[in-house]
BAFI-710432 format. One record per residue (C-alpha): x, y, z; residue number from 0; residue in one letter. Coordinates in steps of 0.2 Angstrom, whole numbers, plus 5000, padded with zeros to 4 digits. Layout:
<east:X	north:Y	up:Z	resi:NUM	resn:A>
...
This chain:
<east:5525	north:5335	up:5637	resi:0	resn:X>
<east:5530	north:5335	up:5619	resi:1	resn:X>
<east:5541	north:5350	up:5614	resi:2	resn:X>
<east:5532	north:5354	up:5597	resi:3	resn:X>
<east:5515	north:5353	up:5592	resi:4	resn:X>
<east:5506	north:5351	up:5576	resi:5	resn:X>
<east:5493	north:5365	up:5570	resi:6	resn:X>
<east:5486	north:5369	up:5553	resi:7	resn:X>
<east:5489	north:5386	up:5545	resi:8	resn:X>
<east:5478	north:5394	up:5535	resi:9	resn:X>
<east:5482	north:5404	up:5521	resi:10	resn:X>
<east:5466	north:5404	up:5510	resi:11	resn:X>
<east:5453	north:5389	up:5508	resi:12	resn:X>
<east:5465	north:5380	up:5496	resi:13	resn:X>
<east:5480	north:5381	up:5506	resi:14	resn:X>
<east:5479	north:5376	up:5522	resi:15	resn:X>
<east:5498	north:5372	up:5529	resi:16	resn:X>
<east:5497	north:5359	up:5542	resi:17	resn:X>
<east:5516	north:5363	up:5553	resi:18	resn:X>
<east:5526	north:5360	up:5568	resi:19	resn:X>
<east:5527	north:5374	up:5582	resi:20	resn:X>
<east:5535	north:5373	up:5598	resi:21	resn:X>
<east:5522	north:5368	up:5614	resi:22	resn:X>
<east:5517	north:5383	up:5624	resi:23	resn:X>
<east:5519	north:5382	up:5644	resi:24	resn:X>
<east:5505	north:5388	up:5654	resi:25	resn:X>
<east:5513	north:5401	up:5666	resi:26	resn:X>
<east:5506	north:5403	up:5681	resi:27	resn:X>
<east:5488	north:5411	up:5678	resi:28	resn:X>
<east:5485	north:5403	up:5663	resi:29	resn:X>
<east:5480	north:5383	up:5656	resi:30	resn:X>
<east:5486	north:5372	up:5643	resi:31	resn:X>
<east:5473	north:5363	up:5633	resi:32	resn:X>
<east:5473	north:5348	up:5625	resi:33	resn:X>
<east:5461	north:5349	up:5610	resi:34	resn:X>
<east:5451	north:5333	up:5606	resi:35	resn:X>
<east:5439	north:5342	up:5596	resi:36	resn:X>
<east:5436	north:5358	up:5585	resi:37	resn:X>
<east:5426	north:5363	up:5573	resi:38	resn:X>
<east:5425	north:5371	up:5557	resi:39	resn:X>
<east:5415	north:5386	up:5558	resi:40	resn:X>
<east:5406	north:5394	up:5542	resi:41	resn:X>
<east:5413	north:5411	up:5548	resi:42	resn:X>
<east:5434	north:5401	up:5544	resi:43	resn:X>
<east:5431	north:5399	up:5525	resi:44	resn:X>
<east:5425	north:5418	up:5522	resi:45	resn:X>
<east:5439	north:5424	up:5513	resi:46	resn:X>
<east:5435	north:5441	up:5515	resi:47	resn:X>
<east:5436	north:5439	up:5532	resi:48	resn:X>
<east:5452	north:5427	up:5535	resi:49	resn:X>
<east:5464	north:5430	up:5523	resi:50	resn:X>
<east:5471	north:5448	up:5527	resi:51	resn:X>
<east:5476	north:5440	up:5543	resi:52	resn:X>
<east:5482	north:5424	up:5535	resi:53	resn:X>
<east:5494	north:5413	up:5538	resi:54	resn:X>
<east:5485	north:5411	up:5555	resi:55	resn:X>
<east:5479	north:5397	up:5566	resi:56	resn:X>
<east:5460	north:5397	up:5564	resi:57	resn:X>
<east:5449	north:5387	up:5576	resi:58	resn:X>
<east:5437	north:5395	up:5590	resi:59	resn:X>
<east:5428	north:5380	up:5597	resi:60	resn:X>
<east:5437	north:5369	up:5606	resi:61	resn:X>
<east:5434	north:5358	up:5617	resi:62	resn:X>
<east:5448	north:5346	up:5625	resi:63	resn:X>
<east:5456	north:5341	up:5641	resi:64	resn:X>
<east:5467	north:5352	up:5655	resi:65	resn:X>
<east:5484	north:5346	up:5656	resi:66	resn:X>
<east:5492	north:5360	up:5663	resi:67	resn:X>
<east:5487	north:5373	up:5675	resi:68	resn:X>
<east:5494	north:5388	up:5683	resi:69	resn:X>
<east:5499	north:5387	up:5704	resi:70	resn:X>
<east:5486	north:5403	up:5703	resi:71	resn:X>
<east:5472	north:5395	up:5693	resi:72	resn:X>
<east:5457	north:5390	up:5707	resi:73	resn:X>
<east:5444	north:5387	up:5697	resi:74	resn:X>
<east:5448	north:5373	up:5688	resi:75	resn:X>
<east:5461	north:5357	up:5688	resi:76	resn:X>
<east:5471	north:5346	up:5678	resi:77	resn:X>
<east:5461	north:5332	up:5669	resi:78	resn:X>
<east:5446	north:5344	up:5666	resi:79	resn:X>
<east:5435	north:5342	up:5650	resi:80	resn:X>
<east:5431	north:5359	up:5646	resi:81	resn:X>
<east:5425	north:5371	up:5631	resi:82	resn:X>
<east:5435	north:5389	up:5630	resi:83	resn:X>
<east:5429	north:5403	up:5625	resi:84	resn:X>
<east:5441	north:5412	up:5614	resi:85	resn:X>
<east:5434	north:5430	up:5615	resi:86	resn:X>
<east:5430	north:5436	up:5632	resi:87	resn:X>
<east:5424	north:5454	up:5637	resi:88	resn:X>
<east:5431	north:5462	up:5651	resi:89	resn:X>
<east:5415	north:5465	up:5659	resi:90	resn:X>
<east:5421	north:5482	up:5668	resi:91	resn:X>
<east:5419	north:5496	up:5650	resi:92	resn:X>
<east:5403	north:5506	up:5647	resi:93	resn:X>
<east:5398	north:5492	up:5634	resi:94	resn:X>
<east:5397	north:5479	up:5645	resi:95	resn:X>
<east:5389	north:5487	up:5659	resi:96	resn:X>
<east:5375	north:5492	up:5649	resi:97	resn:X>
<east:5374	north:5473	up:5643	resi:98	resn:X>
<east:5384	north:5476	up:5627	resi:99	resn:X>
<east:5394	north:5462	up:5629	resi:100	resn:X>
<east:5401	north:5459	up:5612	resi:101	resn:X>
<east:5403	north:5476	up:5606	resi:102	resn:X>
<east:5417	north:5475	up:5621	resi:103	resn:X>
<east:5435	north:5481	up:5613	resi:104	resn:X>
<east:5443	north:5467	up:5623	resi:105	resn:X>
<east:5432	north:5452	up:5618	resi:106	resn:X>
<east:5437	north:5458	up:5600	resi:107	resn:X>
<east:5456	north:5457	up:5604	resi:108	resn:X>
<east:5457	north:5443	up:5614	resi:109	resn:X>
<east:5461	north:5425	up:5610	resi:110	resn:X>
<east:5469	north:5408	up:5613	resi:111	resn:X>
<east:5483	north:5405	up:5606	resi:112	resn:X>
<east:5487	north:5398	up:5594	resi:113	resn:X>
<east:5471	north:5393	up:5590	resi:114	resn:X>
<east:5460	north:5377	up:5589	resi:115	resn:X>
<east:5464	north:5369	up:5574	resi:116	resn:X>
<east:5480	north:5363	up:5583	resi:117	resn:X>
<east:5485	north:5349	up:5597	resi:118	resn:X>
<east:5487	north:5360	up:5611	resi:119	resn:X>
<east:5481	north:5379	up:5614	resi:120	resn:X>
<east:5487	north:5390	up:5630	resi:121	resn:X>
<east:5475	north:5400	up:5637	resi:122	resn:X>
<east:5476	north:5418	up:5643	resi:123	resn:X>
<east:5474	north:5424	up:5660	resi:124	resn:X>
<east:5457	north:5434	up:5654	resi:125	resn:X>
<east:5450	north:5417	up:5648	resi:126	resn:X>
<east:5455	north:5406	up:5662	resi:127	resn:X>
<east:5445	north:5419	up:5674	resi:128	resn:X>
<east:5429	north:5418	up:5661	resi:129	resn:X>
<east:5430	north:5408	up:5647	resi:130	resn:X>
<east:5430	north:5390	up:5654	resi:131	resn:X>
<east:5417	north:5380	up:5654	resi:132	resn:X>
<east:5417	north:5363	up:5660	resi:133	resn:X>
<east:5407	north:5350	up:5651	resi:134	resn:X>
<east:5393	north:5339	up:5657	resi:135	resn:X>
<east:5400	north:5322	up:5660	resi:136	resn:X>
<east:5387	north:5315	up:5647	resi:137	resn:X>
<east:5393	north:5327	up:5635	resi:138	resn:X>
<east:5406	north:5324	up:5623	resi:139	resn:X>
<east:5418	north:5333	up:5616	resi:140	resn:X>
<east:5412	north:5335	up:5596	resi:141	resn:X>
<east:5396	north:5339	up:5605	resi:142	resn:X>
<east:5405	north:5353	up:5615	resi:143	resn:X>
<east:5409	north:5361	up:5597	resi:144	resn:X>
<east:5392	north:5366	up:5595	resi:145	resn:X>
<east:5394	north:5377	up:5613	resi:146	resn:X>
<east:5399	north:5393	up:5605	resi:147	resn:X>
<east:5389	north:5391	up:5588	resi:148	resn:X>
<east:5374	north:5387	up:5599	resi:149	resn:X>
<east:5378	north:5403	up:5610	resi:150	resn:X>
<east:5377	north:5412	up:5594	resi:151	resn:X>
<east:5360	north:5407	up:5588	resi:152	resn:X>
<east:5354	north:5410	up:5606	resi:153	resn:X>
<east:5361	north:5429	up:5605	resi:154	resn:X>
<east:5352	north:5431	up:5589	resi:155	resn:X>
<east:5336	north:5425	up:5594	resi:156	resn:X>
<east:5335	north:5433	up:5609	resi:157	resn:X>
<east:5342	north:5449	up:5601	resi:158	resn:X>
<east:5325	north:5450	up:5589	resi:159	resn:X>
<east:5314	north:5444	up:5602	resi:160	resn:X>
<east:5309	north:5427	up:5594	resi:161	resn:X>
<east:5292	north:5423	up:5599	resi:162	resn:X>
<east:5282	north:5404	up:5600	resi:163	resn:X>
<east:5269	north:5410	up:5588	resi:164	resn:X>
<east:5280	north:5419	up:5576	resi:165	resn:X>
<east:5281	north:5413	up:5558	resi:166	resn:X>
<east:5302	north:5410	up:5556	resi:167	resn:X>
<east:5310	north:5409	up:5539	resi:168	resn:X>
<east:5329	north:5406	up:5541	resi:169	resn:X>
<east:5337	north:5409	up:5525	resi:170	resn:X>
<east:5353	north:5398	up:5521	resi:171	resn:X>
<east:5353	north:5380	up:5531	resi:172	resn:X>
<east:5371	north:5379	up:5533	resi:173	resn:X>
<east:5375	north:5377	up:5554	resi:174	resn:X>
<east:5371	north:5392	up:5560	resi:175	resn:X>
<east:5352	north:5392	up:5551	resi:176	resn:X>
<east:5350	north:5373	up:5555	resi:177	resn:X>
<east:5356	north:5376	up:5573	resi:178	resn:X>
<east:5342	north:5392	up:5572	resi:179	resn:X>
<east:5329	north:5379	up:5569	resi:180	resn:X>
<east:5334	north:5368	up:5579	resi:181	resn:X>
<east:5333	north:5380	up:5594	resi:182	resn:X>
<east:5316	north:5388	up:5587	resi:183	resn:X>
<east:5307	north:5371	up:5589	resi:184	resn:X>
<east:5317	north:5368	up:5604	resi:185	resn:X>
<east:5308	north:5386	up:5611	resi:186	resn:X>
<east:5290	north:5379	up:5603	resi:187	resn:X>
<east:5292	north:5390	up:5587	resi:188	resn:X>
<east:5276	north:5383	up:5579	resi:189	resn:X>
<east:5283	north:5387	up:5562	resi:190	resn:X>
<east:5298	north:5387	up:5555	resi:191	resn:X>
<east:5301	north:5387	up:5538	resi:192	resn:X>
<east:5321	north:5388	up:5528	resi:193	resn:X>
<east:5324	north:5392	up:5512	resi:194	resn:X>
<east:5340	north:5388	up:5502	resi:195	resn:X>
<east:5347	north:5384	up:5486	resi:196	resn:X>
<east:5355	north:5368	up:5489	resi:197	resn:X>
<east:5344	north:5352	up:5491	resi:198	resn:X>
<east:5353	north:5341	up:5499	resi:199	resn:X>
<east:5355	north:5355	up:5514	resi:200	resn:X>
<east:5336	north:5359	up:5514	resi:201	resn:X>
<east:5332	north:5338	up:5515	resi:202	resn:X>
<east:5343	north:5342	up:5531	resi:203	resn:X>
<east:5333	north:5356	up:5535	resi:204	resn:X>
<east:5317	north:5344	up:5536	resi:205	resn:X>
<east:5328	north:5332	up:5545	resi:206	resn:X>
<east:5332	north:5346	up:5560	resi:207	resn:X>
<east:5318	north:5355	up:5564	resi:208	resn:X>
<east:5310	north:5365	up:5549	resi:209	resn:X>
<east:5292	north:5363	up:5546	resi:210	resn:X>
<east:5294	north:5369	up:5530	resi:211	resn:X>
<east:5310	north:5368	up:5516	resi:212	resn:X>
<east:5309	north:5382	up:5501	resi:213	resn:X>
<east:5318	north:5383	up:5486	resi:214	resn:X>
<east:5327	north:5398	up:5487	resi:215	resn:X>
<east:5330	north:5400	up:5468	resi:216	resn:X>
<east:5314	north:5413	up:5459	resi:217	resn:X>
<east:5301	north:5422	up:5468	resi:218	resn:X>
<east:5303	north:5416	up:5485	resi:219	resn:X>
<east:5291	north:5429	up:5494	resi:220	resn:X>
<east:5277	north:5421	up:5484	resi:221	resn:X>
<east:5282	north:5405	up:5488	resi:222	resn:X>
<east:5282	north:5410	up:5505	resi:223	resn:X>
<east:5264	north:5419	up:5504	resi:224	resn:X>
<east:5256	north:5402	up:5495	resi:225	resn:X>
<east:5263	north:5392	up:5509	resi:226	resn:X>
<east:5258	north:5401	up:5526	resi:227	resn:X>
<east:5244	north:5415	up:5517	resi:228	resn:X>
<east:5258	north:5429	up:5523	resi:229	resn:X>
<east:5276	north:5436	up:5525	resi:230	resn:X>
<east:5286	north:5430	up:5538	resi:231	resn:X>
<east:5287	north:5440	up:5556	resi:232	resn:X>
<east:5305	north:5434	up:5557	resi:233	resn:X>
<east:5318	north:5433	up:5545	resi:234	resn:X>
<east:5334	north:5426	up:5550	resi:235	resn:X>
<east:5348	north:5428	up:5536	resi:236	resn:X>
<east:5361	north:5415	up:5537	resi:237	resn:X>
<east:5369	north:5416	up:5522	resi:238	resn:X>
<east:5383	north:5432	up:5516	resi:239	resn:X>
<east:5375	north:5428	up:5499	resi:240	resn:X>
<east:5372	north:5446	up:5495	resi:241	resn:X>
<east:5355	north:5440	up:5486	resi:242	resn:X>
<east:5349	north:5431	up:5503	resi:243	resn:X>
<east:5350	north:5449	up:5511	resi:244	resn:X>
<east:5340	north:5457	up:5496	resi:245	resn:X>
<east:5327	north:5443	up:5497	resi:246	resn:X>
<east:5324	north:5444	up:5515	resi:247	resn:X>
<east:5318	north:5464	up:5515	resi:248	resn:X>
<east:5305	north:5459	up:5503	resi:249	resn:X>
<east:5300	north:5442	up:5515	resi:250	resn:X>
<east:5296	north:5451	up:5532	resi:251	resn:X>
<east:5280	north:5455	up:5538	resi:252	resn:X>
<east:5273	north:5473	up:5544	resi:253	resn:X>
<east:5278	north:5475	up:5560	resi:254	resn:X>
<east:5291	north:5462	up:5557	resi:255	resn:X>
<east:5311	north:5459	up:5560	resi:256	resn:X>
<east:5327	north:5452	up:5550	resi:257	resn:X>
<east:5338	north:5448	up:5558	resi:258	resn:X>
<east:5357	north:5448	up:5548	resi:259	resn:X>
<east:5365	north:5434	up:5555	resi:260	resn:X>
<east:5377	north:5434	up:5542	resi:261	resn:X>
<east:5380	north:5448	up:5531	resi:262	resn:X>
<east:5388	north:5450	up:5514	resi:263	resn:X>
<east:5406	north:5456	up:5514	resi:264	resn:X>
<east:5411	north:5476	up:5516	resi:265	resn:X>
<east:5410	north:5481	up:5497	resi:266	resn:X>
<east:5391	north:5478	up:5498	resi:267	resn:X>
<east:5379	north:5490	up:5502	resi:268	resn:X>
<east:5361	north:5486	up:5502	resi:269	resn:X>
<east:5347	north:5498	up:5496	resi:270	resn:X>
<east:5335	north:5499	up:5509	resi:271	resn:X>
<east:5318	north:5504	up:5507	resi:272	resn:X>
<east:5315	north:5514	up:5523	resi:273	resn:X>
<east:5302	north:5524	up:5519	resi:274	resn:X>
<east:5293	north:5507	up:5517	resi:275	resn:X>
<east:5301	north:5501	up:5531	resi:276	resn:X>
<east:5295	north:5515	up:5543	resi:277	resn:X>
<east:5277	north:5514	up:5537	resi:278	resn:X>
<east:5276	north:5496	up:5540	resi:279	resn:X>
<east:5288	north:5497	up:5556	resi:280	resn:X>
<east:5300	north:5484	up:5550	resi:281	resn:X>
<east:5315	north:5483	up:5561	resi:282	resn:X>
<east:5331	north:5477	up:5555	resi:283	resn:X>
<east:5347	north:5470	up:5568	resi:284	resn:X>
<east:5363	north:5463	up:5568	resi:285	resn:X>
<east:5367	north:5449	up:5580	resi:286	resn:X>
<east:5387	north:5446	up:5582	resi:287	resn:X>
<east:5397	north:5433	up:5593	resi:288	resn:X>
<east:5391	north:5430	up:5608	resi:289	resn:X>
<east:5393	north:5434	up:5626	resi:290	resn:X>
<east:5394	north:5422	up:5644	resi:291	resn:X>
<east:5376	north:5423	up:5647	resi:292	resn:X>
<east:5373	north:5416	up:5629	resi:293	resn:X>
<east:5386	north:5403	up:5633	resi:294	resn:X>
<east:5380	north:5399	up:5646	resi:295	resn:X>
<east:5363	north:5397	up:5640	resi:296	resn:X>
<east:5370	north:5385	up:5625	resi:297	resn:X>
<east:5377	north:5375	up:5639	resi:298	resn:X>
<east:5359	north:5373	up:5647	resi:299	resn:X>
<east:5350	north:5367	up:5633	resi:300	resn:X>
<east:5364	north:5356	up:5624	resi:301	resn:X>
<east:5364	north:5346	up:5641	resi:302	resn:X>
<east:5345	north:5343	up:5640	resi:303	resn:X>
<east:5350	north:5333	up:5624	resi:304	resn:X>
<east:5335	north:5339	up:5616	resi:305	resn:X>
<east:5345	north:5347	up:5601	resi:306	resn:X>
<east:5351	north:5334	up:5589	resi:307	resn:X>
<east:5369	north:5339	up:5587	resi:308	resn:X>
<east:5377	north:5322	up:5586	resi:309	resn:X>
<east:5369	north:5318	up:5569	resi:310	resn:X>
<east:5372	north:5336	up:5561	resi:311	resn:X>
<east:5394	north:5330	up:5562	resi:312	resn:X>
<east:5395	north:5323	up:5544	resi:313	resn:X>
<east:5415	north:5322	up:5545	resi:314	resn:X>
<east:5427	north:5319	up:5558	resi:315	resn:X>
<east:5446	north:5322	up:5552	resi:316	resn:X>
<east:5464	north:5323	up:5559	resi:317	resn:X>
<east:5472	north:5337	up:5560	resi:318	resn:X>
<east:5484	north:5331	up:5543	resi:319	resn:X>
<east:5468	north:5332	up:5536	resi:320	resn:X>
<east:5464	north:5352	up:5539	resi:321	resn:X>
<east:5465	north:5356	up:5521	resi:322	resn:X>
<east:5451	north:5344	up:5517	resi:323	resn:X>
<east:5442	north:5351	up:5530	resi:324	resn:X>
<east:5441	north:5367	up:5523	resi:325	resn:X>
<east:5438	north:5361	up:5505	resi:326	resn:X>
<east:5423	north:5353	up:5514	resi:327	resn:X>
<east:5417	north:5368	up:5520	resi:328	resn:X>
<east:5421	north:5381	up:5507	resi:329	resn:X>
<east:5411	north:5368	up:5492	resi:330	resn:X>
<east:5397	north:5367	up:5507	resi:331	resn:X>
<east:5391	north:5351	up:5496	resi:332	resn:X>
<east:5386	north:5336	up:5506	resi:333	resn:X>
<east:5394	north:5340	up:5521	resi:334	resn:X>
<east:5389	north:5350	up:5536	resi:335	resn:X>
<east:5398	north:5351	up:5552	resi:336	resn:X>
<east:5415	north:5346	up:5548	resi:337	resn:X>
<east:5428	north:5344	up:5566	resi:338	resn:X>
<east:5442	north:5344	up:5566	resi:339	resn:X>
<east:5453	north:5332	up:5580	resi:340	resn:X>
<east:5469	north:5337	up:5580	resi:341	resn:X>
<east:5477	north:5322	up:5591	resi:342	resn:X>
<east:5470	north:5310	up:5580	resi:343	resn:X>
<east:5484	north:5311	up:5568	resi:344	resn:X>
């Protein structure tokens, strides 16, 4: 075993410092994991969200190989290709009993450390017990990156109670609102429809799983009307554009739900027309993280390989090259899942 490590800190999306740091040993209830694949998640270049903890080592789905593990660890072994889960709840509070799983205080404080945009990660005790998952042997490990964004996406849709015959508009086609299409038609979502800004990302849209692609720019709930003959009875907002947030109140149908999926950052509040809201029985929900059960359920349906994940990875980099990464991101240009593989040097 190597006595330092390589891991990229992140400062801001411009300064991403790629440094040495000494290897972790995995004591004896814990892992060592060997990261062959990360991704870049959407969530890592929000600024608003990652610099007050900056410098830190970002990086929350990794996937990678076991190479250490504790005399006490039983439920996996040495050579495993597994996924972590970085935030685990503890399964014992009043939130989780009631099924409130990420609302659980210790999935919001726990972690692998230091984080999966370096070559090797040791993981917790808590995370060892329910956090591992091992990978399908036809599944690779860039394909494992989408586990916990998947998860995600399947929290949210189950969250807002996504039905076959609902019309779905999915604002923002980034990952998380292609990955929402992608699952919708995989569920028989007989019509889904995205709406963005950026052609090249609604071409990609098309590509994954939307019905329909929508210019996001002008009056977008006419568009919308002209196209199905109504609003939509799900709204997914994917986007922390605080104008994506204010589109999608005036794109639901009567009796319909938005879902916030992304939201804009704390200084915005949105005006909310509740008295409309409460004669039309809109309902509006927030979906965050997700728990084991939607883990698990990513797991099931990236194993039937009918998701098309492979083709969504548009750059694979080292990790020397985490500060291109980022920039990749941050633009979000013509790039889309971005992973990082940090023992590719």
């Amino acid at each position: 075993m190597v006595n330092f490590l390589l891991a990229a800190f992140y400062y801001n999306n411009h300064d991403v410092r790629v440094q040495d740091i000494p290897t972790p040993r995995a004591g004896e209830e814990e892992v060592l994991l060997k990261v062959m694949a990360s991704g870049i998640c959407g969530s890592d270049v929000i600024e608003w969200y990652r610099v007050p903890k900056a410098p830190r080592v970002l990086g929350h789905e990794a996937t990678g190989v076991l190479t250490q593990v504790g005399a006490k660890v039983k439920n996996v072994a040495v050579g495993d290709r597994v996924f972590v889960s970085h935030h685990v709840p503890c399964f014992e509070c009043r939130h989780c009993k009631r099924g409130n799983h990420t609302a659980c205080h210790t999935l919001h404080t726990t972690n692998y450390y230091p984080g999966g945009f370096s070559q090797y990660v040791l993981v917790p005790k808590i995370n060892v017990q329910h956090g591992i998952y091992k990978l399908p042997d036809a599944m690779s490990f860039e394909e494992g990156t989408f586990i916990e964004p998947l998860a995600c996406v399947s929290r949210g849709q189950r969250l807002s109670n996504l039905k076959a015959d609902d019309t779905l508009l999915i604002i923002g086609s980034g990952i998380s609102g292609i990955l929402h299409a992608q699952l919708a038609q995989f569920k028989g979502v007989e019509n889904i429809i995205v709406a963005d800004i950026n052609p090249y990302r609604l071409e990609l849209a098309k590509k994954f799983g939307a019905h329909h692609a929508l210019d996001a720019k002008g009056n977008l709930p006419e568009k919308l009307k002209e196209l199905t003959g109504h609003l939509a009875d799900q709204v997914v907002v994917c986007t922390g554009a605080t104008s994506a947030a204010m589109s999608a109140m005036d794109c639901v149908e009567n009796g319909g739900t938005i879902l916030f999926f992304a939201v804009p950052d704390p200084t915005v509040k949105l005006p909310v027309p509740i008295n409309q809201f409460w004669r039309n029985e809109i309902t509006m929900r927030t979906s965050y993280g997700a728990a084991p059960n939607d883990i698990e359920d990513s797991l099931h349906v990236l194993a039937t390989g009918e998701l098309n994940v492979k083709d969504m990875i548009t750059h694979r980099l080292g990790i020397r090259e985490a500060q291109e990464g980022f920039r990749l991101m941050a633009e979000a240009g013509n790039s889309l899942k971005v992973i990082l593989e940090p023992n590719r040097i």
